[in-house]
C-alpha positions in Angstrom: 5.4 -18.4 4.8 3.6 -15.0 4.0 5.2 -11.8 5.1 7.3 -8.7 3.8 11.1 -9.5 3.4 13.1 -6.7 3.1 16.3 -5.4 3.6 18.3 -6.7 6.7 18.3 -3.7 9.0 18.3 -5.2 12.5 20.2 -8.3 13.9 16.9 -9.7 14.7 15.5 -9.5 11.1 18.9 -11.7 10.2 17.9 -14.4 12.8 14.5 -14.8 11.7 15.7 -15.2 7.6 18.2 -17.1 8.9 16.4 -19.5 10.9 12.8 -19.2 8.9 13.4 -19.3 5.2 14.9 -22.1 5.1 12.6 -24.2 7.0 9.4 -22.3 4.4 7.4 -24.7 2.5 6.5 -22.1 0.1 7.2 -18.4 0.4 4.9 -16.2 -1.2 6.3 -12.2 -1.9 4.7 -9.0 -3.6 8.0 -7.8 -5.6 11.1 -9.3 -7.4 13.5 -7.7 -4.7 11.4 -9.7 -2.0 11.8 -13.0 -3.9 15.9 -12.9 -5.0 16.3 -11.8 -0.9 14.4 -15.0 -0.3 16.2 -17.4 -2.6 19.6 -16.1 -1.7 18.8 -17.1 2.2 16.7 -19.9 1.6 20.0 -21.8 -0.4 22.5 -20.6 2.4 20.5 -21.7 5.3 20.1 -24.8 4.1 23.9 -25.6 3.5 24.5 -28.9 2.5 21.2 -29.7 2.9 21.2 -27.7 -0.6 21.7 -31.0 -2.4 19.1 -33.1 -0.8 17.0 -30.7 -1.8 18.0 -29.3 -4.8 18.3 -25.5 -5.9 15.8 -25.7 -8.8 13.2 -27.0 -5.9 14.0 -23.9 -3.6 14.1 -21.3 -6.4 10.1 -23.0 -7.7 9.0 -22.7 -3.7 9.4 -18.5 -3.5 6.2 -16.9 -5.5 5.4 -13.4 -6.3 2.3 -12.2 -5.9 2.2 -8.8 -6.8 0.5 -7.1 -3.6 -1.7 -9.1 -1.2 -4.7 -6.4 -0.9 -4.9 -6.5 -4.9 -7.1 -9.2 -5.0 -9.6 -8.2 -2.9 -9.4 -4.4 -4.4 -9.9 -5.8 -8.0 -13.0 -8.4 -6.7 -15.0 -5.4 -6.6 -14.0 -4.0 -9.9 -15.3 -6.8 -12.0 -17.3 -5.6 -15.2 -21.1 -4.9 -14.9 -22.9 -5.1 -11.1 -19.9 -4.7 -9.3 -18.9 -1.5 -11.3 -22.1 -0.4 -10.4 -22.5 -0.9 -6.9 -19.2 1.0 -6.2 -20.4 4.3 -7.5 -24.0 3.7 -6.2 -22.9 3.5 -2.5 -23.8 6.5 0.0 -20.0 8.5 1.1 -21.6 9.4 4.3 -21.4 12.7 4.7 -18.7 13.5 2.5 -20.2 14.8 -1.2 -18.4 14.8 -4.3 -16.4 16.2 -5.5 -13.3 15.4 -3.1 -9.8 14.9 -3.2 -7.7 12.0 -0.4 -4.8 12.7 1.7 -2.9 10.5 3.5 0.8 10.4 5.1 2.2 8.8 8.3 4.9 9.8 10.7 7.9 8.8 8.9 6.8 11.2 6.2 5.6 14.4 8.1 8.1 17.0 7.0 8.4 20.4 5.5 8.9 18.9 1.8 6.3 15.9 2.2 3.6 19.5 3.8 4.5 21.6 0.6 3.5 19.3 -1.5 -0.1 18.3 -0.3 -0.3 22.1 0.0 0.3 22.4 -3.3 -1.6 19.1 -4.6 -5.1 20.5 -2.8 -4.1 23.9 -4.4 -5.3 22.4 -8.1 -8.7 21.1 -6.5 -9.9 24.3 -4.7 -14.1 23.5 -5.1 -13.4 19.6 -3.8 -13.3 18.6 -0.4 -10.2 17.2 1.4 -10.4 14.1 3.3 -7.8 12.7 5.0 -7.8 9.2 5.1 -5.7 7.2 7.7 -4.7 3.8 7.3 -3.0 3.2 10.4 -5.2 4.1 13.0 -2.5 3.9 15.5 -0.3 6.3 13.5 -1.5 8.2 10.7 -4.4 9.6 12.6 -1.9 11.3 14.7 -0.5 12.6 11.8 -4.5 15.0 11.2 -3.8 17.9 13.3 -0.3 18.2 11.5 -2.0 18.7 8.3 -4.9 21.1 9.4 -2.8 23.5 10.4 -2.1 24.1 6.6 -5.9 22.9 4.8 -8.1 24.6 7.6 -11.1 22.5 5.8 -9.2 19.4 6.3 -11.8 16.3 7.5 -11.2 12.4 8.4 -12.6 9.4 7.1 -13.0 6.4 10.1 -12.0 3.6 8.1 -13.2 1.4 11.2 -16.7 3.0 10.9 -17.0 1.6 7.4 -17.8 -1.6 5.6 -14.5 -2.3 3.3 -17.1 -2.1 0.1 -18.2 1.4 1.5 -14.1 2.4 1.7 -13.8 1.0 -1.8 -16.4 2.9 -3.2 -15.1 6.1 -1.2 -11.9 5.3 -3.2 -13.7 4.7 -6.5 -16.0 8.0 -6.3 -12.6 10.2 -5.1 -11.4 12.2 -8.2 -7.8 12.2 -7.2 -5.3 11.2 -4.2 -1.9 12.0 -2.5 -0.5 10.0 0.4 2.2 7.4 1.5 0.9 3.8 2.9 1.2 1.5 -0.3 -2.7 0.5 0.6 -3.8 4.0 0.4 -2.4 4.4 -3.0 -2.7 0.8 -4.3 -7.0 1.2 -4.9 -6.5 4.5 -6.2 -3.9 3.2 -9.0 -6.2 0.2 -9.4 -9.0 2.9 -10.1 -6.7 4.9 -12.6 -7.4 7.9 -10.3 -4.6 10.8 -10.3 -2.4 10.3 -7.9 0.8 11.9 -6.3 2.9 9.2 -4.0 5.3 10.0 -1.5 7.7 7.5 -1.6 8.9 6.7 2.4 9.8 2.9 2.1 11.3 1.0 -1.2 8.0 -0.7 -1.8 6.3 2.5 -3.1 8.8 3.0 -5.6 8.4 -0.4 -6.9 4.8 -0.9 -6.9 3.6 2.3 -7.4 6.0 4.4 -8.8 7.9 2.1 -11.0 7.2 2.4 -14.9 7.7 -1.2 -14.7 5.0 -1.4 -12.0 2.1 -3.6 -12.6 -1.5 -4.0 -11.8 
């Protein structure tokens, strides 16, 4: 099983855990939360069959991964060539120096708009680019923004070969946004970044001091 597991918020989420985890071969997660969530239900769905089983043997089956996207991210950050063809790629029409923005709908608000205001106020001579993730929902989220950064323009991600959006993300000089995949190739390029934090997962694999790449 490969998936997110998160907290229970809707009866149907508890039928699937209920029903699924138990049944899981192996279950493969990107944070510790993720994997104690899927050990606790994996040893109470199965109920007696606990013992047949054994607990050691459903603890060894849940695996944490760090992030999924990781390893294709750090693929094309391998020493020498690959280094190299990152920052040699053509950014389209967009020069450098820019700065990336990116925020959905569950994180348009007045707080969230002060402080990308704010963040593309310390980079007055770069671009700003916003760069959606979700097509079907951060794009939406554009014409919120440019009422505030007049000079605001969008990246198509769906335009674009992923190595030319990796190298987009390499050649940036800086970032602010809220999808975990926006900010995950920006950390894993040691660019400086500013995270808004709208699900748990940002604070653990972004935020957290304990975080890891």
């Amino acid at each position: 099983m490969l998936g997110g597991i998160g907290k229970v918020r809707k009866p149907w989420t508890e039928i699937l855990y209920r029903y699924l985890l138990p049944k899981a071969k192996n279950i493969i997660v990107r944070d510790r939360d993720s994997a104690t969530t899927a050990r606790e239900r994996s040893i109470k769905g199965h109920g007696d069959r606990t013992k047949e089983r054994g607990e050691n043997e459903i603890h060894n089956n849940v695996v944490v991964y760090q992030d999924f996207a990781q390893e294709i991210i750090l693929r094309k950050q391998e020493p020498g060539t690959r280094k190299q063809e990152l920052e040699s790629i053509p950014n389209s029409k967009f020069q450098i120096p820019y700065i990336l923005i990116n925020i959905n709908r569950q994180s348009v608000d007045t707080e969230n708009m002060q402080k990308i205001i704010t963040f593309c106020g310390q980079y007055p001579d770069h671009k700003k680019i916003f760069f959606p993730c979700d097509m079907n929902d951060d794009k939406h989220c554009f014409s919120s923004i440019k009422k505030y950064i007049s000079d605001l323009e969008m990246y198509d991600r769906t335009k674009h070969l992923l190595t030319e959006s990796l190298s987009f993300f390499h050649n940036a000089d800086a970032g602010i946004g809220a999808r975990l995949h926006f900010l995950l190739p920006l950390k894993l390029y040691e660019k400086p970044i500013v995270a808004i934090p709208y699900a748990d997962k940002i604070n653990k694999l972004i935020i957290s001091t304990e975080a890891k790449i």
